[in-house]
C-alpha positions in Angstrom: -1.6 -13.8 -2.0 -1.6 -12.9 1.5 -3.0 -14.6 4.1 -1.7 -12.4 6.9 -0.4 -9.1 7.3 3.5 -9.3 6.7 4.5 -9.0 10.4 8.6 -8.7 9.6 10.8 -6.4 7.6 11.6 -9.7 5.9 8.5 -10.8 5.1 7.6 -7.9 3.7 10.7 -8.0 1.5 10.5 -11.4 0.4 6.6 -10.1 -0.5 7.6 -7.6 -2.2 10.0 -9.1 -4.5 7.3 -11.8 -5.0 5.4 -9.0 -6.7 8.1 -9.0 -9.2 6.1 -11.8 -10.8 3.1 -10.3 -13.4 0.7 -12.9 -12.5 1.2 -12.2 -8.1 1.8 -8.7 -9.0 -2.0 -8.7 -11.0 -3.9 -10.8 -8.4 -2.7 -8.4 -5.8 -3.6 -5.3 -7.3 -7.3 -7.1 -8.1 -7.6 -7.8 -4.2 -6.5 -4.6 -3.4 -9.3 -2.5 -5.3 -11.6 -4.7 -3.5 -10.2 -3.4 -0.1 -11.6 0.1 -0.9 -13.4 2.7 2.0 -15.2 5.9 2.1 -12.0 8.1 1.6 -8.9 7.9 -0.7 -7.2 8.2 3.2 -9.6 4.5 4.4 -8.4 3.3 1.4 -4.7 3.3 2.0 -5.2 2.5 5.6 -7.1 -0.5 4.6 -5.0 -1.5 1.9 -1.5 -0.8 4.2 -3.4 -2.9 6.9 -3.5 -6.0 4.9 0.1 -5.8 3.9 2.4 -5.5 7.1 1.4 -4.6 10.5 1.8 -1.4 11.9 5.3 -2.4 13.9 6.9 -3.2 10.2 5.5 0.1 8.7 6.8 2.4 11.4 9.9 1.7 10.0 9.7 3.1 7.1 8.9 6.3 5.8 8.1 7.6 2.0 11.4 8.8 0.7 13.3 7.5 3.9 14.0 10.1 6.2 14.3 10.4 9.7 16.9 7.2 9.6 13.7 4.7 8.2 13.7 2.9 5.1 12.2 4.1 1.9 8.7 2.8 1.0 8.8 4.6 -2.4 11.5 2.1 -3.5 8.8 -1.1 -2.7 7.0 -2.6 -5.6 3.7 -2.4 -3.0 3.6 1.2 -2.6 3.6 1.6 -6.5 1.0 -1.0 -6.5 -1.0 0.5 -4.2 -0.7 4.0 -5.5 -2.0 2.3 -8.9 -4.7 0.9 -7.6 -5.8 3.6 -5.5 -7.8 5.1 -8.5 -9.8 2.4 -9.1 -10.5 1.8 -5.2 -14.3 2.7 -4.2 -13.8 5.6 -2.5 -16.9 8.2 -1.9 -15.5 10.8 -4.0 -16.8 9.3 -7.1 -14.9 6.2 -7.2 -11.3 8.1 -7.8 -8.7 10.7 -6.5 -8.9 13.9 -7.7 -5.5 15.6 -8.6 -4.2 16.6 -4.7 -5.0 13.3 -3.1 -3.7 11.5 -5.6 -0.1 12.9 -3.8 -1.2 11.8 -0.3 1.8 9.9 0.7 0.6 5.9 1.8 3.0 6.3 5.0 1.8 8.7 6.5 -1.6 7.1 6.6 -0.7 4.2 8.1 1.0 5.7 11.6 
């Protein structure tokens, strides 16, 4: 588990590959749904917030454009886009079919 935001590209890829494992890849996703917010869009801020800091995610972007990296590709962004269902968010608990394509990126500049 985390216990800081990954504050490196490195970190966040030796994270990342750590969530390669089923048991770290579980226990993740289980703290993740605990993160939760008022919105599907708190949710992923939250969530992004407690995984790298803002100067590792502006390198990125979802499918890599712009000369950044691609987030899609990282286990964490199909973790969190797993979990984000189950996250307590005000509109009943779940994303409704359009937010469920919000892009985790673009949330987190």
């Amino acid at each position: 588990m985390l216990v800081s935001p990954c504050s490196t590209d490195t970190e966040l890829e030796e994270f990342d590959r750590s969530l390669g494992q089923p048991l770290r890849r579980i226990k993740m996703q289980l703290f993740l749904t605990t993160l939760g917010g008022p919105t599907t869009g708190t949710a992923v801020r939250r969530m992004l917030r407690r995984v790298a800091t803002n100067n590792v995610l502006k390198e990125y972007s979802l499918r890599g454009r712009k000369a950044k990296k691609v987030f899609q590709d990282l286990t964490i962004c199909r973790v969190i886009t797993e979990e984000l269902p189950r996250a307590d968010c005000s509109r009943g608990g779940g994303l409704d079919r359009a937010s469920a394509e919000v892009c985790p990126t673009q949330m987190a500049s």
